[in-house]
C-alpha positions as CSV (number, residue, x, y, z in Angstrom):
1,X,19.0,1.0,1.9
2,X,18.6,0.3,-2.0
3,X,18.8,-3.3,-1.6
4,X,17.1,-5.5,-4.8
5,X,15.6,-2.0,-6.2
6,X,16.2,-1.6,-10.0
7,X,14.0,1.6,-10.8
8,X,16.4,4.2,-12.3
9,X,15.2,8.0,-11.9
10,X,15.6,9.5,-15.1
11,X,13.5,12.8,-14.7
12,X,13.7,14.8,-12.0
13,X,10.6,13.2,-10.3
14,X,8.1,10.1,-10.9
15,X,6.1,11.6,-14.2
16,X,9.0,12.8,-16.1
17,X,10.5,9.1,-15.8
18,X,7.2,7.8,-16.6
19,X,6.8,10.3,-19.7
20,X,10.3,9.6,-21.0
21,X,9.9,5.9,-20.9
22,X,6.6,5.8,-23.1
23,X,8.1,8.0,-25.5
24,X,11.4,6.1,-25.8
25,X,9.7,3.2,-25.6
26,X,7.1,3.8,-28.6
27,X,10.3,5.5,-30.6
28,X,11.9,1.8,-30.6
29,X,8.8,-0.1,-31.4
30,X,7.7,2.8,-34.1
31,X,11.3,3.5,-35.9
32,X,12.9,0.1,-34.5
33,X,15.7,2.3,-33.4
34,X,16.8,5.1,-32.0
35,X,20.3,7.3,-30.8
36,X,20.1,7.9,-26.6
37,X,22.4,7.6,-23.8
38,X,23.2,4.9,-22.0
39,X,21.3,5.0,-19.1
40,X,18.0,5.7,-20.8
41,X,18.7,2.5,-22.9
42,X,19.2,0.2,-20.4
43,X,16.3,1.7,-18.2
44,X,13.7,1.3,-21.1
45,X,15.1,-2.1,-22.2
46,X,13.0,-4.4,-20.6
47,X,10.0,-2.1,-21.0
48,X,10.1,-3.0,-24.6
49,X,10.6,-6.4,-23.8
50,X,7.9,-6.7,-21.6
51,X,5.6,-5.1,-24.3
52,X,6.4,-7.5,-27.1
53,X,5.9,-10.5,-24.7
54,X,2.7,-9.0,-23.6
55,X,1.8,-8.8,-27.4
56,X,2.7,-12.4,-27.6
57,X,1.4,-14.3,-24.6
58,X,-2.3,-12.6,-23.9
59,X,-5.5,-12.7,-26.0
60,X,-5.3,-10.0,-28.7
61,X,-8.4,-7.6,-27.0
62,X,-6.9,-7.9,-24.0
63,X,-3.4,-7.0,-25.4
64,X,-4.3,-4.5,-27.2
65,X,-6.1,-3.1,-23.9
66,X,-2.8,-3.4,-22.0
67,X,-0.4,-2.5,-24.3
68,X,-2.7,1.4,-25.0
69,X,-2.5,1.8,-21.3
70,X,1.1,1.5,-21.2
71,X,1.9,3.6,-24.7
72,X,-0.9,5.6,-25.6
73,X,-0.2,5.1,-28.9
74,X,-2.4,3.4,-31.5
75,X,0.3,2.8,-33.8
76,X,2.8,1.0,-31.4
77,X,0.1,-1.4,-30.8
78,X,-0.8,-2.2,-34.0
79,X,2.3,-2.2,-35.0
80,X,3.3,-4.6,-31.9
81,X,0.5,-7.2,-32.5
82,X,0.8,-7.1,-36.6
83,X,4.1,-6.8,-37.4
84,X,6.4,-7.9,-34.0
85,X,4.8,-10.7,-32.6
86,X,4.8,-12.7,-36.2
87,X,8.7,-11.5,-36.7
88,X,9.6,-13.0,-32.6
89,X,7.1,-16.2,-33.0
90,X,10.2,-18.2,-32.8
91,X,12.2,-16.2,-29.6
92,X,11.3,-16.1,-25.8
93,X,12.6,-13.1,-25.1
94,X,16.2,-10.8,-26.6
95,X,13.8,-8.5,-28.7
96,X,16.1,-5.7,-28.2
97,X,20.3,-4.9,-28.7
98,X,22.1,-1.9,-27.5
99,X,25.4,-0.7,-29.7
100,X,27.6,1.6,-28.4
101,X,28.1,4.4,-30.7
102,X,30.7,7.0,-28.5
103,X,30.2,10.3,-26.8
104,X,27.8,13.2,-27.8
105,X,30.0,16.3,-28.7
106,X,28.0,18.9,-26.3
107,X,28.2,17.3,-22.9
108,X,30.3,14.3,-23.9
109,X,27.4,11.6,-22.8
110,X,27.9,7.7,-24.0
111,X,25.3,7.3,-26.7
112,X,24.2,4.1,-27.8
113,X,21.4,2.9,-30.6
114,X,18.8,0.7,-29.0
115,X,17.2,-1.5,-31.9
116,X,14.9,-4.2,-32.5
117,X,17.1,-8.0,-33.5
């Protein structure tokens, strides 16, 4: 039984989740938004949120550290810690909003445009 579990398989096994959730993940914090279906959206959702507060709560070496290990990407970090963390100062958390923008024309999937409030 699935009871309480919220991980949503994405790839066909455990690395291609992994790999498509960095990417996606340092896409939103990079372009501050991005076009991709529905279920990718809400699985990477509070990944992103998890990485800003990260970038807020802990020491900035340590963040810096933590936040690499989960992107490995320098400019998502930097871009976290400089530019992120001054514009949320004031929230606790809501970093991210998904729109719904329709259906994709080639297998008719519900896209929506994840973005940074």
């Amino acid at each position: 039984m699935r009871h309480k579990v919220k991980k949503v398989k994405l790839g066909s096994d455990k690395d291609h989740t992994t790999a498509i959730m960095r990417n996606l993940a340092m896409a939103v914090i990079i372009y501050e938004k991005v076009k991709t279906t529905t279920a990718k959206a809400k699985a990477v959702q509070p990944f992103v949120e998890r990485l800003i507060s990260i970038g807020k709560k802990k020491e900035k070496r340590h963040a810096i550290r933590e936040i690499e290990r989960l992107l490995q990407h320098d400019n998502a970090s930097k871009k976290i810690l400089e530019v992120l963390v001054d514009k949320y100062k004031d929230r606790t958390s809501g970093f991210t909003r998904i729109t719904k923008m329709g259906y994709r024309n080639g297998d008719n999937a519900p896209v929506v445009q994840i973005e940074l409030v």
